[in-house]
C-alpha positions as CSV (number, residue, x, y, z in Angstrom):
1,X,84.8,75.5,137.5
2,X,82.3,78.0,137.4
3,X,85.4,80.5,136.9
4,X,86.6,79.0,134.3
5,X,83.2,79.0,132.6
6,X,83.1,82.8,133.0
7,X,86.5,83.3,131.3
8,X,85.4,80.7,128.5
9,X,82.6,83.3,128.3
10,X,84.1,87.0,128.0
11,X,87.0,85.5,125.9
12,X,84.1,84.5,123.2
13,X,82.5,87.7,123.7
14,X,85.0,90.0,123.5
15,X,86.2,88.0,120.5
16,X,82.6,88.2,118.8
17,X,82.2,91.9,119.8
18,X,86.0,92.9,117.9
19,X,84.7,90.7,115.0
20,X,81.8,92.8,114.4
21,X,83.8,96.2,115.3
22,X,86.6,95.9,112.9
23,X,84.5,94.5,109.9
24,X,86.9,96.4,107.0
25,X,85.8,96.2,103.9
26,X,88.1,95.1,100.9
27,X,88.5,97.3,97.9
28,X,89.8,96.5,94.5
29,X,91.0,99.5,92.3
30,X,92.7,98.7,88.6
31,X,94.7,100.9,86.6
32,X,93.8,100.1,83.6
33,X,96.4,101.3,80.6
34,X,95.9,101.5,77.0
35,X,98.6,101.1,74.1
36,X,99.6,105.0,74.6
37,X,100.4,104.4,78.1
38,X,96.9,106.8,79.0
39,X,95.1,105.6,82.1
40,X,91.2,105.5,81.7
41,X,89.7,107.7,84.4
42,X,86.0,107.3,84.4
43,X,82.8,109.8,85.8
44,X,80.2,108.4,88.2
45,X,77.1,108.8,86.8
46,X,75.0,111.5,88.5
47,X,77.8,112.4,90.4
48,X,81.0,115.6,90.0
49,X,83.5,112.1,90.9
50,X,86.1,110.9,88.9
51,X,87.9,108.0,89.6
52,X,89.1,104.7,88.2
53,X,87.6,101.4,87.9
54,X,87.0,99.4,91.1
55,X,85.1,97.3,92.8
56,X,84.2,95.8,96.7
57,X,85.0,92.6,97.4
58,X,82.0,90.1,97.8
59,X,81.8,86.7,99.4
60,X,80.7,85.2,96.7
61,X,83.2,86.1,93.8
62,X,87.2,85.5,93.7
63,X,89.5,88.8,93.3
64,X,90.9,87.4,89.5
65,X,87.1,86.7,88.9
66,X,86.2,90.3,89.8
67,X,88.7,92.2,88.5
68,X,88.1,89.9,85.4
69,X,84.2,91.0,85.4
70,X,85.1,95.0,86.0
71,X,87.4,94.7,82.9
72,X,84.8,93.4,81.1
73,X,81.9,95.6,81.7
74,X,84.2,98.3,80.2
75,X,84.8,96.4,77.0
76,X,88.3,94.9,77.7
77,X,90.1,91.5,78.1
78,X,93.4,92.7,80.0
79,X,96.7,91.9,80.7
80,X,99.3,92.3,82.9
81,X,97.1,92.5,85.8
82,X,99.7,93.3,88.5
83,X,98.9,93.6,92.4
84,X,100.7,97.5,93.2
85,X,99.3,98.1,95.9
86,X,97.8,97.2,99.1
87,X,96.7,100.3,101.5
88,X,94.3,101.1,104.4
89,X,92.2,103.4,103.9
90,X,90.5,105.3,107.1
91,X,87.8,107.5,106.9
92,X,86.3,110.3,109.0
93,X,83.3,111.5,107.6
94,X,79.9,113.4,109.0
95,X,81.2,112.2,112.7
96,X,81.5,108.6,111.4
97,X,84.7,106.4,110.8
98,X,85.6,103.6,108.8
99,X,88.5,101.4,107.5
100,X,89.0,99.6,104.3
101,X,91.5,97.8,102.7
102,X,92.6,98.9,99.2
103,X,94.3,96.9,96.9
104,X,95.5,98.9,93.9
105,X,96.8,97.0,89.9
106,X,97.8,97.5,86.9
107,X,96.8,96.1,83.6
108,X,97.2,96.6,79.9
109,X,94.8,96.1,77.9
110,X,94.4,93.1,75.9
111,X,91.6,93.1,73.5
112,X,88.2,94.2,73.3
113,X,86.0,97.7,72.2
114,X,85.2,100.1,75.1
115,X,81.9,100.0,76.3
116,X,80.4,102.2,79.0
117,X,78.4,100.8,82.1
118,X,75.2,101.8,82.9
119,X,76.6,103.6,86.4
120,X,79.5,105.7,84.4
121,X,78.5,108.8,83.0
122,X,82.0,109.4,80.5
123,X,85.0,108.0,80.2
124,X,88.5,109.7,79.4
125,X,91.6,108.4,78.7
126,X,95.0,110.0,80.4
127,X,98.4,110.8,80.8
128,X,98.7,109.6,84.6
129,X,99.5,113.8,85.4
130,X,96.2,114.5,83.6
131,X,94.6,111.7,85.6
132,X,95.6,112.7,89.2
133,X,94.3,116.3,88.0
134,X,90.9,115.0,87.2
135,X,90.4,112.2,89.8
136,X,88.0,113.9,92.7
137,X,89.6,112.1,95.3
138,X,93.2,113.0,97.0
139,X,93.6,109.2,98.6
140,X,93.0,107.5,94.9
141,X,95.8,110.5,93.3
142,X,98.1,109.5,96.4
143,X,98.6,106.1,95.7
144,X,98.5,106.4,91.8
145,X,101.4,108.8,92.0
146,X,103.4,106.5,94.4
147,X,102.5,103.0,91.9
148,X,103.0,105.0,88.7
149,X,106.6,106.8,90.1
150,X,108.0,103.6,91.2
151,X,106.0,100.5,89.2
152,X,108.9,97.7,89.8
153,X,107.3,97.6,93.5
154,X,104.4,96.8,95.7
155,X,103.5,99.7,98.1
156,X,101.6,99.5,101.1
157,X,100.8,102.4,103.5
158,X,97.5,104.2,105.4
159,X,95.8,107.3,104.1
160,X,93.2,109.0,106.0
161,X,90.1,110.7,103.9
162,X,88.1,113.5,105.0
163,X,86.3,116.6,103.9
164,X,87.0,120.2,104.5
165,X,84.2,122.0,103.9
166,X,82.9,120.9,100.5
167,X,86.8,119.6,99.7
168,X,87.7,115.9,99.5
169,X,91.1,116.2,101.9
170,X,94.2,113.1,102.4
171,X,96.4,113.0,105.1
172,X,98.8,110.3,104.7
173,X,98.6,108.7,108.0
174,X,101.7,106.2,107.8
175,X,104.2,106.8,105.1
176,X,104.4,104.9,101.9
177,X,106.7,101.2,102.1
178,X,107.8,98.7,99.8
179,X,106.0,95.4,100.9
């Protein structure tokens, strides 16, 4: 008995232990495209980072309710909303590592006047080339190129972000699949 009590006992530690380890965080990106086809690329205020609209997951909100509130603290009802892609995303920065998950859409938009949050400093809209020039970070230009040269799919793969120096670096880590 008292065996079995010990087994009962590491089984439910080791289980708490790789719950607390591999807490990923979840990631929602959009693409969000206007009537010219441009995507909007916005600045981070206070920051040299350009990126596109996302958001992290929280318990308390849905994904369509999130993704509906991002749109709309940049003006816009969209539509379209289309999952593109899911990816991991593992990082190795200042000796630390992490792992999120990254789910990457499209939308058009539907209606609405842009509007700037209080967190984004500017906001440009792009041809997607123009876009992956000015985005700061390789992952976020690897997985727009890959959604935007095939859109009639769902990718998945795992990148891995890291810094050179002063230079945001990607390795792509497991190549790109349809899912």
């Amino acid at each position: 008995m008292k065996k079995i009590i010990v087994v009962i006992f590491i089984i439910l530690f080791h289980s708490a232990k790789a719950q607390v380890e591999n807490d990923i965080s979840i990631f929602h990106r959009i693409l969000i495209l206007n009537s010219k086809n441009e995507l909007m690329v916005v600045k981070i205020e206070n920051t040299d980072f350009w990126v596109t609209p996302g958001l992290y997951q929280t318990k308390e909100q849905t994904i369509k309710n999130g993704l509906d509130s991002l749109s709309s603290t940049y003006g816009f009802d969209i539509k379209e909303l289309k999952l593109k892609g899911t990816f991991i995303l593992k990082r190795e920065l200042n000796g630390k590592h992490s792992t999120s998950l990254r789910h990457v859409y499209t939308a058009k938009i539907k209606d609405g006047v842009e509007k700037r949050p209080n967190e984004i400093e500017e906001i440009k809209w792009l041809s997607t080339n123009k876009a992956i020039e000015k985005i700061t970070f390789p992952h976020i230009n690897e997985m727009i190129k890959q959604i935007m040269a095939k859109p009639d799919e769902i990718w998945g793969g795992t990148l891995l972000q890291f810094k050179e120096g002063n230079k945001w670096k990607t390795k792509i880590l497991e190549e790109f699949y349809t899912l």
